[in-house]
N, C-alpha and C positions, 0 to 999 in steps of 0.2 A: 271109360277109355277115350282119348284124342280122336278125333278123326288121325286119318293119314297122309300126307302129300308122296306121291310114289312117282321121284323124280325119273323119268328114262331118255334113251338116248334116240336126238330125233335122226339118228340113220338109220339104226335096224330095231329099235324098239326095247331095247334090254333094259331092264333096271337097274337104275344105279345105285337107288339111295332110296330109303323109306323113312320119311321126318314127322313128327308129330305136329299137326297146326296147329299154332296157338289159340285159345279162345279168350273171353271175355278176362279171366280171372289171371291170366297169362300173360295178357296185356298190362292188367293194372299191377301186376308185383313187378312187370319191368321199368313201369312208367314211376313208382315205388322206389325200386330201384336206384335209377341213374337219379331222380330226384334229390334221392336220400347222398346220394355221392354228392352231388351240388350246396346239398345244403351244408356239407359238414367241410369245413375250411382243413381241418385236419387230413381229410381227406384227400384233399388235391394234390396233385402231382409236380412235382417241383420241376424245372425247365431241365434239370439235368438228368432228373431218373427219367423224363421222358424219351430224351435223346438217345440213352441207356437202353429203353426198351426196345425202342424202335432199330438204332442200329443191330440190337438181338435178334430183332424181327428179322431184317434184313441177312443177315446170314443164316439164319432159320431156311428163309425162301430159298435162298443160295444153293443150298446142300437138297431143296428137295424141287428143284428146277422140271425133271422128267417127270414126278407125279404128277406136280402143279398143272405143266402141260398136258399131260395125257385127260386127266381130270377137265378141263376147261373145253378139252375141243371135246372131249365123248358128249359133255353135257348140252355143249353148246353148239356145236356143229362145226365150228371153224379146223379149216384144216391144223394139224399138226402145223406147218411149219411157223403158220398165222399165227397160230396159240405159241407157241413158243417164244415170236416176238414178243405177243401180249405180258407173257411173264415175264419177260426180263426188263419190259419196259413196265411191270409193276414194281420190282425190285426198286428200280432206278428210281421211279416214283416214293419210294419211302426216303429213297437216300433224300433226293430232290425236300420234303419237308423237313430230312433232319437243318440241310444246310439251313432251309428256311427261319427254323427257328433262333438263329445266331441274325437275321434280319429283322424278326420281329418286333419292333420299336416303337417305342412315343418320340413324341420329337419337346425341343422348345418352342415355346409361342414367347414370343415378346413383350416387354413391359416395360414401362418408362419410355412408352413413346406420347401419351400426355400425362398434362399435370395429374388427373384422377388414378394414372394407375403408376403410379413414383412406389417405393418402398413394396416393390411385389416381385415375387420368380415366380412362373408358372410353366406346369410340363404335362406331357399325356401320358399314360402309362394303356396297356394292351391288356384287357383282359378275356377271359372265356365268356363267349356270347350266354353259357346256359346248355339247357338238356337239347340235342343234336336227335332229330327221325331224318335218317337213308333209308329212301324208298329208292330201288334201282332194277336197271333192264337187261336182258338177257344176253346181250351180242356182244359185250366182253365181261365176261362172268368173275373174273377174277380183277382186272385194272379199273372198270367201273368202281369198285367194291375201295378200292386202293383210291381212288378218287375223291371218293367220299366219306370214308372212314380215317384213315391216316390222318387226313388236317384237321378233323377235329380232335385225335387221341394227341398229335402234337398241338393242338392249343388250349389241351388240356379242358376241352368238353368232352363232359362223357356222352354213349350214343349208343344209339337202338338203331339196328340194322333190317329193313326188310328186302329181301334180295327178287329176283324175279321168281317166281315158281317153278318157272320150266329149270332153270338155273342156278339153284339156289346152293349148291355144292361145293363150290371154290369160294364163297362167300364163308361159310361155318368154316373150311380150312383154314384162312386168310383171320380167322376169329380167334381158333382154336392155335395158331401158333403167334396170335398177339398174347395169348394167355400165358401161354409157354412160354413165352419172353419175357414176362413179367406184370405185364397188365393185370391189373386186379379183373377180374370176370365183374364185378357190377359196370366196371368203366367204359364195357363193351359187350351189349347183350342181340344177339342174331334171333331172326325168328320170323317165318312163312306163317302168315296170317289170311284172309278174306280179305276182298276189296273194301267190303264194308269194315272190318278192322282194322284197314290201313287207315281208312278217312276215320274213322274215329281218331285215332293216334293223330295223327296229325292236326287234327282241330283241337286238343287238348290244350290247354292254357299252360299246361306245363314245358310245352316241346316250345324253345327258345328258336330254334333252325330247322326250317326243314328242306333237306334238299333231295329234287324228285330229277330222273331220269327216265323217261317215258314220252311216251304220246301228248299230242299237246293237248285235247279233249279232257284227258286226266287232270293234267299238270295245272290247266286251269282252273277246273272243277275246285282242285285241293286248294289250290291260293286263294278260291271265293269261300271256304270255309274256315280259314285260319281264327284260330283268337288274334284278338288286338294284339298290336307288338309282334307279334311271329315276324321274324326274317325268312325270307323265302329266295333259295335257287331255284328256278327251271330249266331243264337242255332238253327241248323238243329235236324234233327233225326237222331239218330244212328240204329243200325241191333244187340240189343244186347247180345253178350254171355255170357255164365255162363256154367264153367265147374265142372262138380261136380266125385270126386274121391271115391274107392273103399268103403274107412272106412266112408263113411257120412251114416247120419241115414236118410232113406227115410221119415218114419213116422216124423221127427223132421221138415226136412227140405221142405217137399213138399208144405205142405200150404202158405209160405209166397213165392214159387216161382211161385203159382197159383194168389195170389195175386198181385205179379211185373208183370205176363202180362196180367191177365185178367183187371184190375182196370182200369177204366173207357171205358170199352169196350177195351181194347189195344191199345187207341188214345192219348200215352203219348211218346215222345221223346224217352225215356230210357225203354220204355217196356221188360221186357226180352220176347227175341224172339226164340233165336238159345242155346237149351242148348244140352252140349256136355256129355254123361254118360258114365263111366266105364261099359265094357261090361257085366259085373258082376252081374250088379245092374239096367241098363239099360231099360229093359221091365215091373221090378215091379216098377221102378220110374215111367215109362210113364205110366202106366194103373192106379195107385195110383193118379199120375198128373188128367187123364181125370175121376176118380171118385168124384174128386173133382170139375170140371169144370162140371160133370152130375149136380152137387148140389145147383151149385149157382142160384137163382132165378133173371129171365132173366125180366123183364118188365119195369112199372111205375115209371120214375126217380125220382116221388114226392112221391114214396111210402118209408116209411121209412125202411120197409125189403129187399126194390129191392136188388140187387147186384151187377145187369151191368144192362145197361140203354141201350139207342138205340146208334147207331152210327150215326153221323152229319149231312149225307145224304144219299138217295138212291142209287145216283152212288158208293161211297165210299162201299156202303155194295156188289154190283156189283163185282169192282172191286175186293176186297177180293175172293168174290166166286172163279172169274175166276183165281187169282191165287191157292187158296185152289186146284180146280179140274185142274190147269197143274200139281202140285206138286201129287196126286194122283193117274195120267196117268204117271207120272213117277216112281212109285213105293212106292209112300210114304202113309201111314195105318192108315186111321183115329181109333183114339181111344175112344172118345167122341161119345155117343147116340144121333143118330141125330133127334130121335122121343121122345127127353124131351120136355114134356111141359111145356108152360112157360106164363105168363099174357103177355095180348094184347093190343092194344088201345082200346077202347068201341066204340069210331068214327069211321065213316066209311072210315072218310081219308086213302088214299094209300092201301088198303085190296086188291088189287091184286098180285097173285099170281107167284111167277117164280120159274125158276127151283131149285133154293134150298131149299130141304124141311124140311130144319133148320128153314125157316123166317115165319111167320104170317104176317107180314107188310114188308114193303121195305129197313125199316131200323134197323133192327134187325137181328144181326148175332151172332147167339150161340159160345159159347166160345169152342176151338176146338182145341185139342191135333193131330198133326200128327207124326207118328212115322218113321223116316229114308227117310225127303223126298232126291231125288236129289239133290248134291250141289250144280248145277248150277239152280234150279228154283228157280222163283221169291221171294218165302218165302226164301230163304237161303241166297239169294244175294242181297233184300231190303228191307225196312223196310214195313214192310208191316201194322201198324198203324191199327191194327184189333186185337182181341178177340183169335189171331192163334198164337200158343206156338208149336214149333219144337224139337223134341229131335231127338238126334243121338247119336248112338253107337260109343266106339274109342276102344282099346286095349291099344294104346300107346301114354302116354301123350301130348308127344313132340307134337304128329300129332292132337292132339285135340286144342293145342296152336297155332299151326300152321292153322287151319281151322279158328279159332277164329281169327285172324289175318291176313283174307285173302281178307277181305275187304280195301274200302278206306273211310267206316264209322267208326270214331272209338268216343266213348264218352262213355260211364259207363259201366264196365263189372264187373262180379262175380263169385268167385269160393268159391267150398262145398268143407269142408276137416276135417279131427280132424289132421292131421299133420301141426306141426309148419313150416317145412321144405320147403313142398310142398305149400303150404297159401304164404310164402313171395317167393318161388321161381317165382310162376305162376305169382303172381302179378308184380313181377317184368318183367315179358316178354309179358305179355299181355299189344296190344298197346291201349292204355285207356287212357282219360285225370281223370277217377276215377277208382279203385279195390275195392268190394266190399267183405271181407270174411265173408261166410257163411252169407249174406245176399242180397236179391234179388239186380239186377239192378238200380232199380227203388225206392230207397231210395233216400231220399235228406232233409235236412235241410237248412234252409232258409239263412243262414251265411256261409254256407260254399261255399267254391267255384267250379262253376258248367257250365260247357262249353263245347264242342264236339273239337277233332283235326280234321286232316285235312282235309274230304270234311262234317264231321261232324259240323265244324263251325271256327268262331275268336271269340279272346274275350274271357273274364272271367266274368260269370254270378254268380248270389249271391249279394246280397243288399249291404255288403261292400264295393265287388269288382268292383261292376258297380259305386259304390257312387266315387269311385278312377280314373274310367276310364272316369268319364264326371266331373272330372277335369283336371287340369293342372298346373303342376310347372311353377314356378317364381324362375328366380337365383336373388338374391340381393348382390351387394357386395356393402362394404362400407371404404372407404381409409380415413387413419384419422394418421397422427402422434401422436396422445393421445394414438393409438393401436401398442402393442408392439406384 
């Protein structure tokens, strides 16, 4: 018999789903598999039956909008109404590659620009990179999955899905109605494995792509094990900042920066984490910041007023504390009421008690302003993937740029300004693979393109840009004295 993966809900502990893990022999009939799809030409999917499936797909999702939903936040913990965006912005995400694939193109290259290349046409054509491993993370369980799966079934690579464990449920749905639409089941096979089975799979000489969603420790781990030729995405976490200057308006601006980090407990890549303030304006930002963090209503992911949901485990809510209270021993002010209350589980699951008496259950951490921690603690220096928003004082810009830049996480930053001067100066020296003016970090539409630099990640993420990188050019030349 399989072992069992017994997925539950990290608010009150219920069981959602009980999957069998795959092992050794499980691995090799899927890697078998999508091989066996690759190798057989017959096999492949013509650009149109793709389009086909997928727009199926897409009304499929359509008509079951409230399961999709309810399913993602129970597993995942984001509130309802969060979840609800997530799925319609997965929806939109398929639409988003059907358009793609009417873009997908070789272009002409030129000939007859010297004597040696007369009498020649030459063009590229786009083909499938090969067999596709998604390895993905838990805090959008369903659009993650849409991320990474969709641009390869529209570039016509077949692909092996491992989804997060804690999360693995909107992923098998998101499977099981590509199937329903028409996807052959070899062209797309799901499956909760072992760490050590994941690195197998992906060092495999067979997996053409792999694109990973995780930790950066992982992410590079797997890239130093690849076979030769492996194409490799990574989307770590960034530590992100956002500096905000003299003339910004607190009252304009403060809500949607409570929003970039509190939103889904602060378990999003691009959180804003580290915001830098004009000394000016500094203290009534952050006190303005943590009255809005007293507000938001902390509980029941399925309730549709919640605001922030639990976070994914109890260790995860642990460890936050213990950085919270180094950054505190070091002089940094909490600003945030630690005696809000806030709904519970009604279960008696996990009701034990610890020292932070923020939590009612183990996995629940109040959303929490600290003001001027140390730069070298762990909130300043990592991403810390929690509900905890940092501000700090600057006088002078340069050195607020310079703080913001002192990491070797770099992926979405954002700066507050009413000056045109300053907006494209700072953007221009802030190291970011995106600047966000006068809006939170944690912005993102589904086309655009969206990736961390250096220990932040590789690769270029966004539905296009993935549909681009799990292809591959073809040069074709053709010699003909009829061509002049």
């Amino acid at each position: 018999m399989p072992e069992i993966l017994t997925v539950r809900s990290p608010y009150n502990g219920r069981v959602i789903r009980e999957l069998p893990l795959a092992g050794e022999a499980e691995i090799e009939n899927a890697l078998q598999r999508v091989s066996a799809v690759l190798g057989t030409p017959s096999r492949w999917l013509p650009k149109y039956h793709r389009i086909e499936i997928l727009d199926r797909l897409s009304r499929l999702m359509e008509s079951q909008v409230e399961a999709l939903t309810l399913m993602a936040a129970e597993e995942g913990g984001k509130p309802y109404q969060d979840s609800k965006v997530e799925v319609l912005r997965a929806i939109n995400g398929v639409k988003i590659a059907i358009a793609e694939l009417y873009n997908l193109r070789g272009e002409e290259i030129p000939m007859g620009m010297t004597a040696a290349s007369v009498n020649r046409m030459a063009f590229t054509t786009r083909e499938p990179i090969g067999v596709v491993l998604a390895i993905s993370a838990f805090n959008h369980p369903l659009n993650l999955i849409v991320h990474q799966v969709i641009p390869a079934v529209a570039a016509g690579c077949p692909v092996i899905v491992k989804p997060a464990s804690s999360t693995p449920v909107s992923c098998f749905n998101l499977v099981r109605l590509l199937h329903e639409a028409g996807l052959p089941e070899d062209h797309c096979i799901p499956l909760v494995c072992s760490r050590q089975l994941a690195e197998k799979m992906a060092a495999d000489p067979r997996i053409a792509y792999l694109t990973f969603i995780g930790s950066h420790a992982v992410g590079w781990h797997l890239r130093s094990i690849l076979a030769p030729g492996t194409r490799v995405a990574l989307e770590h976490g960034g530590v992100a900042p956002v500096i905000i200057d003299k003339t910004s308006d607190i009252e304009e601006i403060t809500p949607g920066i409570a929003k970039g980090g509190f939103y889904h407990a602060g378990q999003v890549c691009v959180s804003v984490q580290r915001v830098f303030v004009h000394e000016s304006i500094a203290r009534p930002f952050a006190q303005k910041l943590a009255q809005i963090a007293d507000t938001l209503k902390v509980g029941d992911p399925l309730d549709p007023t919640t605001d922030i949901g639990p976070m994914i485990t109890p260790e995860e809510v642990q460890r936050v504390q213990l950085w919270v209270d180094e950054a505190v021993a070091g002089g940094a002010e909490i600003l945030t009421n630690e005696n809000s209350k806030f709904q519970i589980p009604s279960a008696s699951w996990r009701t034990k008690q610890t020292q932070n008496s923020k939590l009612k259950t183990q996995n629940f951490f109040r959303p929490t302003v600290l003001f001027n921690p140390p730069p070298n603690a762990l909130v300043s220096t990592r991403e810390v993937f929690g509900p905890v928003i940092c501000v700090y004082r600057y006088s002078d810009l340069a050195d607020a740029i310079a703080q913001a830049n002192s990491l070797r996480f770099a992926f979405q930053a954002a700066v507050f300004t009413k000056d045109i001067d300053t907006a494209l100066s700072v953007a221009k020296k802030l190291n970011a693979s995106a600047v966000m003016i006068n809006d939170h970090t944690a912005f993102r539409v589904d086309w655009m393109p969206f990736g961390g630099r250096d220990e932040s990640g590789v690769g270029t993420g966004g539905i296009p840009y993935t549909m681009r990188e799990m292809t591959r050019e073809k040069l074709i030349v053709m010699r003909s004295e009829a061509l002049e």
